[in-house]
N, C-alpha and C positions, 0 to 999 in steps of 0.2 A: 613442417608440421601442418595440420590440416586447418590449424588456428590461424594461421597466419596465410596459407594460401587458401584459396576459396575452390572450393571442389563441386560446389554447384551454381550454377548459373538460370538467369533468365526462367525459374519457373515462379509458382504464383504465395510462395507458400509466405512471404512478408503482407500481403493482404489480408489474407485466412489468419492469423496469426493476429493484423490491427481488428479483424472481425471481432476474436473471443474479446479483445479487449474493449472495445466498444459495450460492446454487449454486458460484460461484466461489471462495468462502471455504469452502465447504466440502471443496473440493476442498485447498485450501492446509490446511484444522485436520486432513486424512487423511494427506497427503500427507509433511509434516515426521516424524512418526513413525511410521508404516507403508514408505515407502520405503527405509530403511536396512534395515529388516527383510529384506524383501523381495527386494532385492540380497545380503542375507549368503546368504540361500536358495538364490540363483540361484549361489554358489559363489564369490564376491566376496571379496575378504580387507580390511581396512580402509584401505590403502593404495590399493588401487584403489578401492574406494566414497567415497575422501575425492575421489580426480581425479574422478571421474563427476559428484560435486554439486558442485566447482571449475568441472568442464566445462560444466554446465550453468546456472553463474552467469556465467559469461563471455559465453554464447553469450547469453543473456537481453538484457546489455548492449548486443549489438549488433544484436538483435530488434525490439527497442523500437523504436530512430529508423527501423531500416528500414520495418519494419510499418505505424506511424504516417503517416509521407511519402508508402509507395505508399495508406493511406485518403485522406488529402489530395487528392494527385495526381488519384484518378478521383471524389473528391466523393460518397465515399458511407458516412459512419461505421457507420452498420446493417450494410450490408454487407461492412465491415470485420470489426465482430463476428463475423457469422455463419461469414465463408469461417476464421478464427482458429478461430475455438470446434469446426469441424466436421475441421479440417484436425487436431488437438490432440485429438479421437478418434481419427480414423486412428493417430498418430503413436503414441499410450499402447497402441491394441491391439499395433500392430509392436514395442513395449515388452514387453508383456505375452508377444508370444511368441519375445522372442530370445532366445540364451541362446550362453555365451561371452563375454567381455570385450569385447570390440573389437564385435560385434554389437550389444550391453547401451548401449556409449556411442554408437555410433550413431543409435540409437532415442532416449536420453534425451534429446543434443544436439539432435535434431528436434525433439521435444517442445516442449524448452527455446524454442528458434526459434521456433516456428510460435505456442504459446502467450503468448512474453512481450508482446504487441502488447494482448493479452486488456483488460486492467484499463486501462490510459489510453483506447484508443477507446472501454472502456462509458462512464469520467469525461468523455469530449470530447463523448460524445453523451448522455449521461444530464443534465450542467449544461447545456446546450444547450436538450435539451426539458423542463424542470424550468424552465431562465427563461421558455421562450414561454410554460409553467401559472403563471406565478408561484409555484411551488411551491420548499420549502425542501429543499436536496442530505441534510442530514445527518436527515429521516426515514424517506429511503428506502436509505441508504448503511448505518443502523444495523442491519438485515435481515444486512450481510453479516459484522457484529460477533457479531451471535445464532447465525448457520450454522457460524460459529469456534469459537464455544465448544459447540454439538451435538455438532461433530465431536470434538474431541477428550474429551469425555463420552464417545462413543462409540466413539473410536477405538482406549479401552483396552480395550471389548469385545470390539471383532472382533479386538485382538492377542488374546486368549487363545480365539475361539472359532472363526478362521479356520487352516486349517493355511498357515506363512509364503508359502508358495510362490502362494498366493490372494491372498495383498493385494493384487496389484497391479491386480486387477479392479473391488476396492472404486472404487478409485482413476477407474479408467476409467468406473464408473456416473457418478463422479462428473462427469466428462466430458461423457458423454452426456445428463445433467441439464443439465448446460448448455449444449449445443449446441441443444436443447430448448425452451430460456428464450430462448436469444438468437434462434431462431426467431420466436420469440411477438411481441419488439420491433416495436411500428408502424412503419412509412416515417416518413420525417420530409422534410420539405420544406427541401431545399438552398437558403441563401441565397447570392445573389452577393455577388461582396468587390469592396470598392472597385478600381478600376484601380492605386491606386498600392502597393497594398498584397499586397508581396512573399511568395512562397509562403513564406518564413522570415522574415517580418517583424520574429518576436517576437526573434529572436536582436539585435535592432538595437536593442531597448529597455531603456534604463537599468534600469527601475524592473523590467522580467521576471527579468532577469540578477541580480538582487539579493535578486530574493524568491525565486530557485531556489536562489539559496545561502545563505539565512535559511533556507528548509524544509529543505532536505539538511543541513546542519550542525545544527539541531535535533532531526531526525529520528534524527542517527545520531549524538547524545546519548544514545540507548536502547541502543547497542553492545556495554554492559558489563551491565546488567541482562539483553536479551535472552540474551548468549550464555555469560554468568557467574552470575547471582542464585539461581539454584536449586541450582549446586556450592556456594556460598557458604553459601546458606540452610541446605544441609544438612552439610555442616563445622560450620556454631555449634547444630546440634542440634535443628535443626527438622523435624519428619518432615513424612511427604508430604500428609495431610491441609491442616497450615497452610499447606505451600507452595501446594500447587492453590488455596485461598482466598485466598492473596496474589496469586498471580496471577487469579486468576476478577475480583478488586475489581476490579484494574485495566482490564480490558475492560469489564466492568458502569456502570464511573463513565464509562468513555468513549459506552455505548450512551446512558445518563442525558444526556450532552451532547448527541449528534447527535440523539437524540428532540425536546428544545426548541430547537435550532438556529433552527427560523423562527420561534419569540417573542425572540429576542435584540434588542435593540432596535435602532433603525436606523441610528443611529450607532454600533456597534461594527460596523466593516468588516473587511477584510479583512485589512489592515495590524495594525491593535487588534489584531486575535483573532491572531494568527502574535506580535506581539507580548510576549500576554498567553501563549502559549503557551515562548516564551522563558523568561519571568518562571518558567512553574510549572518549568521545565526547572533551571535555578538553583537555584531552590529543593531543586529533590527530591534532583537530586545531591550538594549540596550536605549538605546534611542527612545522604544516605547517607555521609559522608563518615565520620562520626564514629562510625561503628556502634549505629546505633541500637537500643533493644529491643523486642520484637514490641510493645509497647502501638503504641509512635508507627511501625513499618512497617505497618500496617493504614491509619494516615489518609496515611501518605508515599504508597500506594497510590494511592489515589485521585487523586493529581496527575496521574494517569497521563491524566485527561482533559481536564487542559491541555498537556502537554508533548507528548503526542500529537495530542490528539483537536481541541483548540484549533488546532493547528497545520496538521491536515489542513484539517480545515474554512476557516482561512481562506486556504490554497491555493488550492485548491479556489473561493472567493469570488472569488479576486483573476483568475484563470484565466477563470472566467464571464465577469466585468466585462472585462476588457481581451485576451485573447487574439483575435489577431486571425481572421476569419471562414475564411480561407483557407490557417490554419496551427495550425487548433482542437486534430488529432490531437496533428499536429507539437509543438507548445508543450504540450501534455499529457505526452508520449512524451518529451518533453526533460529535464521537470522529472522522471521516475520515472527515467527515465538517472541524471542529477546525486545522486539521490537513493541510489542503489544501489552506483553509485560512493563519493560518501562515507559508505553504509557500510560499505560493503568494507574501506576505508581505516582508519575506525573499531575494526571488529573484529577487523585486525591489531594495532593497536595496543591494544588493552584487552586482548589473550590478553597480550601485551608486559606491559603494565603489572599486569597482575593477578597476574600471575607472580608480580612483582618485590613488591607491595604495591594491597590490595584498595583503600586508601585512597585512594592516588596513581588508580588505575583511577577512580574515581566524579569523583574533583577535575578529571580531563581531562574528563571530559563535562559539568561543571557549566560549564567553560571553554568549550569545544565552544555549550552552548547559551548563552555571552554571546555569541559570536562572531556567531551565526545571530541574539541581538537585536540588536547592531550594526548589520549587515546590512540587518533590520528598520528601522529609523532611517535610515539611505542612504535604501529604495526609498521611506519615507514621503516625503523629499523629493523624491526624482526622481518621483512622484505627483504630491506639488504643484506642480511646477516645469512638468511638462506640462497642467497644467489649467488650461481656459481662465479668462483673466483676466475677472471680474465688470469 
C-alpha cells in the first residue's frame, strides 16, 4: 500500500508545505490582537466589534464544509489551497480599505468565508503527501507553532510602533506570504476512490463520528484557560512577565511533542495518542481545580502538550489512516466544524461558569476532557470491530 511504503523520496515538498504553515499561523498570532485594534480605529464601539468577530465565527462555520466539498468535488486539494489563500488577499485588502460598519462586516464576513476552508485542505493535503514520503505530520506542523509565538513577540511591537489605523496591512502581508507559500506546494497526483465509496463516506463511520467528538470535546477542554487564565492569572497577582512565560511553556512543550512525533513508537496510534491526550486533559484541569501556586502551574503548563498537542496529532493520525480517498477535504473540514462548534459551546459556558466560580469553570473541562476519553474507548472499539479478522 502506498501508506505504508513511501513512493516519493528526497524532494522539497515537507518545506513548502512547514512554509504555508508558518505563514498561516502567523497570520492567526497577528491577527487576534491587532484586529480589535484596528477596528476601534476604524470608529467601531465595542458592541459592534463583538458582532463583527461573532460574524465572522459563524460564517467560518459554514466555510469550512462548503470550501472543503467543493475541493472534493473537483479533485484537486493544491488547488483548493491556492484559489482560498489568494481569494483571502483580495478579501483582507477590501477589509483594509472599507470604512463604515456595515462596509467593515462585509469585508470581514468575506474574509471569514473565503479563508475558513484554509487550514483543513493544507491538513487533507499536507497528511496525504507526508504518507506517500513516509514522512512524520507533527515536524513539519511544529513550523506553524514557532510562526505563533514570532507573531505575537512581535505583534506587541508593531501595536506600539504602527499607527492603529495600519494594522490592518500587517495583517494582509501576512496573507500575501501565504498566498505565496501555497503557490510553491507541488501538484500532487489524485488518487481514484474505490466505486463504493461515497463522496461522504466518512459521515457513515462509527469509529469517524467518535473520534470527532473525542477531539472537539477535548479540544474545547481549553475554553476556560484560552478565554479566562490570563484575567485569572492576573486577579491572583501575577504580572505579565510570568503570564507570557506560562503561556510561551505551553506552546514550547507542544513544539517538543510534534518535533519527535515520528520517533513515537509504532504502536502508540492514533486512538493511544487522543487517548493519552484525554488523560493530560483530566489531569491538568483537574489540578487547576484547586488553585494551584506558580511552583506547580509552570509543570501544569506543560500538559499543555498532551491535552492539546497529543490530541491534534493523533487526529490528525487517525484522519491519514482511514479518511476515505474521496472525502479527504470533506472529513478534515468536518472534524474543524465539530471542533469550533464545541468550542463555541464551551466558551459560553466557561464565561457562565467563571462568573459564577473559577473553580467550578476548570472542574467542567476536566469533565469535558473525560467525555472526549470516553468517546476515545467507543471509536477504539468500533476500530477493532471493523478490522479485518486474522
Amino acid at each position: 500500500m502506498a501508506r505504508s511504503n513511501p513512493t516519493i523520496v528526497n524532494d522539497s515538498f515537507a518545506w513548502r508545505l512547514a512554509l504555508v504553515y508558518a505563514a498561516f499561523f502567523l497570520i492567526v498570532g497577528w491577527h487576534l490582537p491587532l484586529f480589535p485594534v484596528w477596528l476601534t480605529a476604524r470608529g467601531l464601539d465595542p458592541a459592534s466589534i463583538g458582532f463583527v468577530l461573532a460574524a465572522m465565527q459563524a460564517v467560518r462555520v459554514l466555510g469550512t464544509p462548503v470550501g472543503t466539498r467543493i475541493a472534493d468535488r473537483y479533485g484537486s486539494l493544491r488547488a483548493g489551497i491556492v484559489v482560498t489563500t489568494l481569494a483571502s488577499v483580495v478579501a483582507i485588502a477590501a477589509l483594509g480599505a472599507a470604512s463604515g460598519f456595515a462596509l467593515i462586516l462585509m469585508a470581514a464576513v468575506t474574509l471569514a468565508f473565503v479563508s475558513a476552508p484554509v487550514l483543513p485542505l493544507t491538513d487533507a493535503y499536507g497528511l496525504k503527501g507526508l504518507a506517500l514520503r513516509g514522512k512524520a505530520y507533527g515536524p513539519v506542523r511544529l513550523w506553524g507553532s514557532v510562526a505563533f509565538i514570532a507573531a505575537n513577540l512581535t505583534g506587541g511591537v508593531l501595536l506600539d510602533r504602527l499607527a492603529p489605523g495600519n494594522l490592518i496591512w500587517v495583517i494582509c502581508a501576512g496573507n500575501c506570504a501565504l498566498a505565496g507559500a501555497a503557490m510553491l506546494l507541488p501538484p500532487m497526483r489524485e488518487e481514484s476512490a474505490p466505486r463504493s465509496a461515497g463522496p461522504h463516506s466518512h459521515l457513515r463511520q462509527p469509529a469517524f463520528l467518535a473520534i470527532t467528538a473525542a477531539a472537539s470535546l477535548i479540544q474545547a477542554s481549553h475554553a476556560v484557560y484560552y478565554g479566562f487564565s490570563t484575567l485569572d492569572w492576573t486577579a491572583k497577582g501575577y504580572d505579565g512577565v510570568t503570564i507570557g512565560i506560562l503561556w510561551a511553556l505551553g506552546v514550547v512543550a507542544e513544539i517538543v511533542l510534534f518535533a519527535f512525533a515520528g520517533s513515537l513508537p509504532h504502536r502508540i496510534g492514533p486512538v493511544t495518542l487522543i487517548l493519552i491526550g484525554a488523560l493530560g486533559g483530566i489531569l491538568r484541569w483537574s489540578a487547576m481545580t484547586f488553585d494551584p501556586p506558580a511552583a506547580l502551574l509552570f509543570p501544569l503548563q506543560l500538559l499543555h502538550a498532551l491535552s492539546f498537542g497529543a490530541t491534534h496529532l493523533g487526529t490528525m493520525m487517525f484522519l491519514s489512516q482511514h479518511a476515505p480517498e474521496r472525502s479527504r477535504a470533506a472529513a478534515q473540514g468536518d472534524v474543524s466544524t465539530a471542533g469550533s462548534l464545541a468550542m463555541a459551546a464551551a466558551s459560553a459556558l466557561a464565561g457562565v461558569l467563571y462568573g459564577a466560580s473559577g473553580t467550578a469553570a476548570y472542574a467542567a473541562m476536566a469533565v469535558a476532557a473525560a467525555a472526549g476519553g470516553a468517546f476515545v474507548l467507543l471509536a477504539a472499539r468500533f476500530v477493532r470491530n471493523s478490522s479485518p479478522q486474522r
